[in-house]
C-alpha positions as CSV (number, residue, x, y, z in Angstrom):
1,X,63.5,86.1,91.0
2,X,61.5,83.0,90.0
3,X,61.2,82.8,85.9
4,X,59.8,79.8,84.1
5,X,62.4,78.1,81.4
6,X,62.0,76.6,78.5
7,X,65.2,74.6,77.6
8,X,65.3,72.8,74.0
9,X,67.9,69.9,73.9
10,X,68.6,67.4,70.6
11,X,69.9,64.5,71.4
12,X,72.6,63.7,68.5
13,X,74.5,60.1,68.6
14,X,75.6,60.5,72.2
15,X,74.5,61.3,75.9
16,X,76.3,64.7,76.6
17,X,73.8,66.8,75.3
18,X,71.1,65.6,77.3
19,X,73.2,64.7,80.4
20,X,74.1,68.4,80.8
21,X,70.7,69.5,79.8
22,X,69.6,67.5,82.5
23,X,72.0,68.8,85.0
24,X,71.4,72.4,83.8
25,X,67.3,72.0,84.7
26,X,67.6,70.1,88.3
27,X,70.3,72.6,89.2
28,X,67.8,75.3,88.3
29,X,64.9,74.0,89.5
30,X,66.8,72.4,93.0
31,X,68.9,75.2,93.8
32,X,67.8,78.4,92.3
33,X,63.8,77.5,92.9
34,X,63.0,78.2,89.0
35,X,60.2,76.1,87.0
36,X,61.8,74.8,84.2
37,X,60.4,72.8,81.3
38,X,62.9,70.5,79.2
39,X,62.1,69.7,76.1
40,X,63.8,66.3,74.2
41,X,63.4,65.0,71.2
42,X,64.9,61.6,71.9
43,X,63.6,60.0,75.5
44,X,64.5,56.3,74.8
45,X,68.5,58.3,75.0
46,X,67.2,60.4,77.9
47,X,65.8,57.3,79.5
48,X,69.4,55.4,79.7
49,X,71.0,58.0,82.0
50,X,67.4,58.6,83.8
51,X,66.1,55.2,84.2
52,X,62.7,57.0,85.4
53,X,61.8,58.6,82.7
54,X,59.0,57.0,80.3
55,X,59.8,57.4,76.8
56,X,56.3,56.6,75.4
57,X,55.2,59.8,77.2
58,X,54.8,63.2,75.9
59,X,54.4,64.8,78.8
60,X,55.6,63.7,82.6
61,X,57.5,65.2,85.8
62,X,60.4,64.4,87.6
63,X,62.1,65.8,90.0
64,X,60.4,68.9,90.1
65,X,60.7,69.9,86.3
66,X,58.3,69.1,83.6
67,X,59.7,66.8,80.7
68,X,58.2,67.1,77.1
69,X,58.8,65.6,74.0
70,X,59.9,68.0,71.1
71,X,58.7,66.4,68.2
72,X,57.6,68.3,64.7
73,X,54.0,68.2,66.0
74,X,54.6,70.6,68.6
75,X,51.6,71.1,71.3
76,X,51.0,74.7,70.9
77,X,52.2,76.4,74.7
78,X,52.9,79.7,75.6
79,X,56.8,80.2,75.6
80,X,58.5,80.6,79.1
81,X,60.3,83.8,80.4
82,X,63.3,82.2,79.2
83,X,64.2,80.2,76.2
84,X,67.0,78.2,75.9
85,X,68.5,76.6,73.1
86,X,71.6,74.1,73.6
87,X,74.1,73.2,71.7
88,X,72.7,75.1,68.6
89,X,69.6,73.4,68.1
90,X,66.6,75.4,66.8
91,X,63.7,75.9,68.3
92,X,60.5,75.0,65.5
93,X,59.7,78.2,63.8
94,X,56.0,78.6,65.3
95,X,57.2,78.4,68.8
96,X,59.5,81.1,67.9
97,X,56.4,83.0,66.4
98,X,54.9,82.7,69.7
99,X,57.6,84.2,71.7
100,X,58.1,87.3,69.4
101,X,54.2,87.6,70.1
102,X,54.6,87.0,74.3
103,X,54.5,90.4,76.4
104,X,57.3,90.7,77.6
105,X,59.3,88.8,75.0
106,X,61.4,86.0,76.7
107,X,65.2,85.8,77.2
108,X,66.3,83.9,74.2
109,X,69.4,82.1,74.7
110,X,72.2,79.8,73.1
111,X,74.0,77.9,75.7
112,X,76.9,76.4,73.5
113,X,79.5,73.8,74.4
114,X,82.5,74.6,76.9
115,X,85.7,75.6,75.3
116,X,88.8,76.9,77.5
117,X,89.6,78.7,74.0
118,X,90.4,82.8,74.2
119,X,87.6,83.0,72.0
120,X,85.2,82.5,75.0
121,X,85.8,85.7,76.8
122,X,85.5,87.6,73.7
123,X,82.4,86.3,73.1
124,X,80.3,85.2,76.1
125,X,76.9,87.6,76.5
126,X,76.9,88.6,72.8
127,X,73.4,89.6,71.2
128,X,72.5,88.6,67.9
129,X,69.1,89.9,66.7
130,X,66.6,88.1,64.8
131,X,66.6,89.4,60.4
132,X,63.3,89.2,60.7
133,X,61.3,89.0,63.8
134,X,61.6,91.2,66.9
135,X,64.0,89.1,69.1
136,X,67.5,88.9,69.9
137,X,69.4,86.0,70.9
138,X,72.4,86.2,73.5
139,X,75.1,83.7,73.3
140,X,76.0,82.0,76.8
141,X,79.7,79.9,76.4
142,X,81.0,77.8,79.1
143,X,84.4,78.4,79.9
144,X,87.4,78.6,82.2
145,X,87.7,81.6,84.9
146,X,86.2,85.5,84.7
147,X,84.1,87.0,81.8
148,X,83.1,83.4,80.4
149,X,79.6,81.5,81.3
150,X,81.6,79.6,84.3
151,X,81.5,75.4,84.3
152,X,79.3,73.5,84.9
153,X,78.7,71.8,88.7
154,X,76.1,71.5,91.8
155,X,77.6,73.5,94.5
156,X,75.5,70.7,96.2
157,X,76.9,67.5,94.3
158,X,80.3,68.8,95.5
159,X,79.8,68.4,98.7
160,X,78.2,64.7,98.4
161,X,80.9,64.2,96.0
162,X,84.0,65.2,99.6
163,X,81.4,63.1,101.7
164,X,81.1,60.6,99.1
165,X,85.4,60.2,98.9
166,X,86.1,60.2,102.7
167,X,84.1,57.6,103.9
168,X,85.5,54.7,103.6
169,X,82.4,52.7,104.3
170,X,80.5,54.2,101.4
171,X,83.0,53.6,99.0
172,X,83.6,49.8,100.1
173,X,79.7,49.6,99.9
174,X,79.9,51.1,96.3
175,X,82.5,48.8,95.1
176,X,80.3,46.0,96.5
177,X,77.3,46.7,94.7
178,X,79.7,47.1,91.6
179,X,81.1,43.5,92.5
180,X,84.5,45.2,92.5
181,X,86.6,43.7,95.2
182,X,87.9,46.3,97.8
183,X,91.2,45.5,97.6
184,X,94.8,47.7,96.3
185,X,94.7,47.5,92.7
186,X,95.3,50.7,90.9
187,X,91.4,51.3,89.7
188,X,90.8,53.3,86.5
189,X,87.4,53.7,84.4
190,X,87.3,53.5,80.8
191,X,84.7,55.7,79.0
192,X,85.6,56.5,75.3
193,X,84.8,56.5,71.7
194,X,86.0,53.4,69.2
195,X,89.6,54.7,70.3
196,X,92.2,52.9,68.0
197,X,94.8,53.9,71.4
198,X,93.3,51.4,73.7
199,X,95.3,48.5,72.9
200,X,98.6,51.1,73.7
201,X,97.3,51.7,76.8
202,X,96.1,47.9,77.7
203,X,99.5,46.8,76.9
204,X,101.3,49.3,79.3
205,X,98.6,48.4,82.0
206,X,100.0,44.8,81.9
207,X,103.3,45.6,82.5
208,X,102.7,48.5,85.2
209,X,104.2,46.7,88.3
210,X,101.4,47.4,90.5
211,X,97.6,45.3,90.0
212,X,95.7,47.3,88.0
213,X,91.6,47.1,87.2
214,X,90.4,48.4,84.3
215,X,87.0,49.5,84.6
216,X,85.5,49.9,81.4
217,X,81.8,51.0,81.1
218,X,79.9,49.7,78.2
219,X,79.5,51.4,74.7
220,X,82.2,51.7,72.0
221,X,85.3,51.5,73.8
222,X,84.6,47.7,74.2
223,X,85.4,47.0,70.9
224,X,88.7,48.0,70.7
225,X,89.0,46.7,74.6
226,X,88.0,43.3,73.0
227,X,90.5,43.1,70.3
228,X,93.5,44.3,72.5
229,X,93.1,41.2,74.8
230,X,92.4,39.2,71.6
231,X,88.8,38.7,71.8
232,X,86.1,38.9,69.3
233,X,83.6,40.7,71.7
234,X,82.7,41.2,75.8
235,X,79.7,41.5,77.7
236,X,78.9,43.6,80.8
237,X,80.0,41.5,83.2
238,X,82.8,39.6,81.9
239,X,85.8,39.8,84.3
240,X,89.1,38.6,82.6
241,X,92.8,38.8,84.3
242,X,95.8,39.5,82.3
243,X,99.0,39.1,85.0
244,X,98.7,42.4,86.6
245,X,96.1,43.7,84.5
246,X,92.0,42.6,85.3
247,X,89.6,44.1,82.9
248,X,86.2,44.2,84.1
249,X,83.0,45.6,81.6
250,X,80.4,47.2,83.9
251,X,76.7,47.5,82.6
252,X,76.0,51.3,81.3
253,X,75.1,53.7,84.2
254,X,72.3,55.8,85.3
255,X,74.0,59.3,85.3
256,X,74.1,59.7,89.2
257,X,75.9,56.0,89.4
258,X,78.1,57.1,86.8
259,X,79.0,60.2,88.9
260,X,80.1,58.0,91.7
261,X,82.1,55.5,89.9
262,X,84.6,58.8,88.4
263,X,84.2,60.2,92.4
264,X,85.7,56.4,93.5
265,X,87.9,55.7,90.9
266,X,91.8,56.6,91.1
267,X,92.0,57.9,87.7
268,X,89.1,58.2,84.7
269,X,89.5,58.2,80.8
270,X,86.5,60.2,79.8
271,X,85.4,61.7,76.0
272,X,82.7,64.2,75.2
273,X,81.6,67.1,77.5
274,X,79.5,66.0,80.1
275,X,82.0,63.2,81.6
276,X,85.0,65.3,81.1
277,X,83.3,68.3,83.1
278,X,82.2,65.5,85.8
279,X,86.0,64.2,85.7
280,X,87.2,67.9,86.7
281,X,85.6,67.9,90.1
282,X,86.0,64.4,90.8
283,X,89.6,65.5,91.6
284,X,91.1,62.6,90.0
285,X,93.6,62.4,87.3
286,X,91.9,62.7,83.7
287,X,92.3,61.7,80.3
288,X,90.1,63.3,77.6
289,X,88.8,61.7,74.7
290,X,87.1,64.7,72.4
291,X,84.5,64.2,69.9
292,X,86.0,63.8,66.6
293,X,84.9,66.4,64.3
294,X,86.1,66.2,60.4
295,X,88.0,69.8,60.5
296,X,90.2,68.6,63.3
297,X,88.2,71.2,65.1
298,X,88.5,69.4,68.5
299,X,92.3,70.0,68.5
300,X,92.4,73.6,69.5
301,X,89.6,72.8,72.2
302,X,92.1,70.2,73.4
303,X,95.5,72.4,73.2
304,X,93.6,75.0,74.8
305,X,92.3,73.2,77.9
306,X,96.1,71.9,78.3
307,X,97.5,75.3,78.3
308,X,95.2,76.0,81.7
309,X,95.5,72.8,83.2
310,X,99.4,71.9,83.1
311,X,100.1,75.3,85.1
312,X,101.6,74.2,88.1
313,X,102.9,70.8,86.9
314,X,107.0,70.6,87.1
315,X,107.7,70.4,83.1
316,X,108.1,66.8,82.5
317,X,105.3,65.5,83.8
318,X,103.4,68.2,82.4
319,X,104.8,67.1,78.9
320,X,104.2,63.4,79.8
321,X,100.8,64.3,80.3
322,X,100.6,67.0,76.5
323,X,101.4,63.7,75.4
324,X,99.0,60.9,76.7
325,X,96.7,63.2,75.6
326,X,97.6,64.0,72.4
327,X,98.0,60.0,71.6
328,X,94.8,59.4,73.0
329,X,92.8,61.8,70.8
330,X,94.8,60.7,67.7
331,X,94.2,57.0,68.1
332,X,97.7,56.2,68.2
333,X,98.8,52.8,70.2
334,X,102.1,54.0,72.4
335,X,102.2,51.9,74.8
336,X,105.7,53.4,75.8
337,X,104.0,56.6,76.2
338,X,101.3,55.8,79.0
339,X,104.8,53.9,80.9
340,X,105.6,57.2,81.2
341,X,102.2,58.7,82.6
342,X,101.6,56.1,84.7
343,X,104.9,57.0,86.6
344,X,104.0,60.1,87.1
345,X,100.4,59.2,88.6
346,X,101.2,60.8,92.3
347,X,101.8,64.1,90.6
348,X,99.2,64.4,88.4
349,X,96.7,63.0,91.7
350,X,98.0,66.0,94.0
351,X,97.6,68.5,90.6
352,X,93.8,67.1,89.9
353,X,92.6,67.9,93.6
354,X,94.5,71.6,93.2
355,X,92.5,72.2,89.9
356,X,89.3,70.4,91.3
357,X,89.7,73.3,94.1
358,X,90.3,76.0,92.0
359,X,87.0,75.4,89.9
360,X,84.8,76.4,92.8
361,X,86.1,79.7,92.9
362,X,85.5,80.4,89.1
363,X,82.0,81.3,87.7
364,X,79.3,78.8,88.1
365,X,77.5,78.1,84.9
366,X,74.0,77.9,85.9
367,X,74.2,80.6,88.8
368,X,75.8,82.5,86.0
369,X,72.8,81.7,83.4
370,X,70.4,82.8,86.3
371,X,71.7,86.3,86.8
372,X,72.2,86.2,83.2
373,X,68.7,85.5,82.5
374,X,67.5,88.4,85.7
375,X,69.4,91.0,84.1
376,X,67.9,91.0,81.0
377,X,63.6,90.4,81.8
């Protein structure tokens, strides 16, 4: 069935929110034929992971979906047959005055973030009516296997993403246009927060025995990179070579580039949501960096994503890897610690392709949102 969608994103101090937003609408509109309108209140953001957008523009298209600006002066539109809030924005009170008064009423829903929490299950598909106008909203949670909202991921991206690995030609090309040499250093991208851990983990690099490249992609990890190697800043650009160790800062990436670099890479520190979902099916070993929130609120999110995704690692490495990650979210410098994971890189390589494999035959988020969204017009 083809619906029109209405999908509200705010972008808060980061790119996730609108990176998944975006990959929520071109999976609907590309895959599923729907017509979906995506509404943004911050397109300069939007614009740095879609160079092709025009942030002076209210209204454009790409790509087959309709891009608006959500701004307090709100162009009055009919609501489509599906409304979707992300991340728990709100939608401005007279749009939701309009779709209490649209025959038939749309699907109102809250996509919120993905959790691997127990929580999820219980909760997915709940309804919550409106106290005072005639609506009801539905809760739709990402999550790990059955009875949650499914992850996020193009059936289609996956297959350019197996293409993308196996040719060797592509990848040297890649690398090329990256200036990265092709050659047998140990490549891992660097994507995080102001992470007080990155000088652990640049010392242990140094002293790996193998040549290793750090690629880290501009933003607030270079700080910290920076002052580990004794520097007061880098630039995009800026290769430097530390015995082993070379540490090269590439310019921030358009989100499909970006895609590529964690498909190419041997291993990938991400943070947020949208690069730790991408990380998952790039069947590479991960490290997740989590947004900080001030209740500690990220640490069950974290212990509970660990509990699924050691299964099937022999015990020590799967404790090695409890760990790194636990030092890496609490900003601690151990550089002991990633010695350790960095020994155990073949396991954790064979374990990432096993998991990468085992997310295609869990729910799919947005055909999951679709039949979601059927059922209930």
């Amino acid at each position: 069935m083809k619906l029109g969608w209405d999908i509200f994103c705010t972008v808060i101090d980061n790119y996730g929110d609108i990176g998944i937003c975006w990959r929520v609408a071109r999976q609907l509109a590309h895959e599923h034929g729907q017509m979906v309108r995506l509404w943004v209140d911050d397109l300069a953001s939007f614009g740095m992971i879609c160079p092709a957008i025009d942030p002076t523009k209210d209204a454009q298209a790409y790509e087959g979906i309709e891009i608006r600006r959500w701004s307090k002066e709100m162009p009055s539109v009919e609501p489509a047959d599906v409304v979707v809030e992300a991340f728990a924005c709100r939608v401005p009170a007279g749009f939701l005055q309009a779709m209490a008064e649209r025959s038939p009423r749309p699907v109102w829903i809250n996509l919120e973030y993905f959790s691997a929490e127990k929580w999820v299950a219980e909760n997915h598909g709940l309804s919550s009516p409106h106290p005072r106008i005639p609506l009801t909203q539905y809760f739709f949670i990402p999550g790990l296997g059955a009875d949650t909202g499914g992850l996020l991921g193009s059936r289609k991206e996956i297959g350019s993403l197996n293409d993308f690995q196996a040719d060797q030609s592509t990848l040297k090309t890649f690398w090329n246009e990256l200036n990265v040499p092709d050659d047998q250093a140990l490549r891992i991208s660097l994507f995080a927060y102001e992470n007080p851990a990155i000088p652990g983990l640049v010392k242990a690099l140094k002293y790996a025995g193998r040549p290793v490249r750090l690629l880290a992609s501009a933003g607030k990890s270079i700080g910290p990179l920076a002052q580990s190697l004794n520097l007061q800043e880098l630039r995009a650009g800026e290769v430097l070579n530390h015995g082993n160790l070379t540490v090269q800062v590439l310019p921030f990436m358009e989100q499909g580039r970006y895609d590529k670099l964690l498909w190419a890479c041997d291993v990938n520190f991400v943070r947020g949501e949208d690069s730790f979902i991408r990380a998952q099916h790039a069947a590479r070993p991960l490290v997740w960096q989590a947004y900080v929130q001030e209740d500690g609120a990220q640490w069950p999110k974290i212990d509970a994503f660990l509990e699924n995704y050691v299964l099937g690692l022999p015990d020590h490495a799967g404790s090695v890897l409890r760990e790194a990650w636990r030092v890496w979210n609490a900003g601690e410098s151990r550089p002991e610690i990633w010695l350790d994971w960095l020994a155990h890189l073949p396991e954790y390589r064979e374990h990432a392709r096993q998991w990468a494999g085992k997310l295609q035959t869990w729910p799919n988020l947005v055909e999951e949102l679709v039949k979601f969204a059927v059922s209930k017009v």
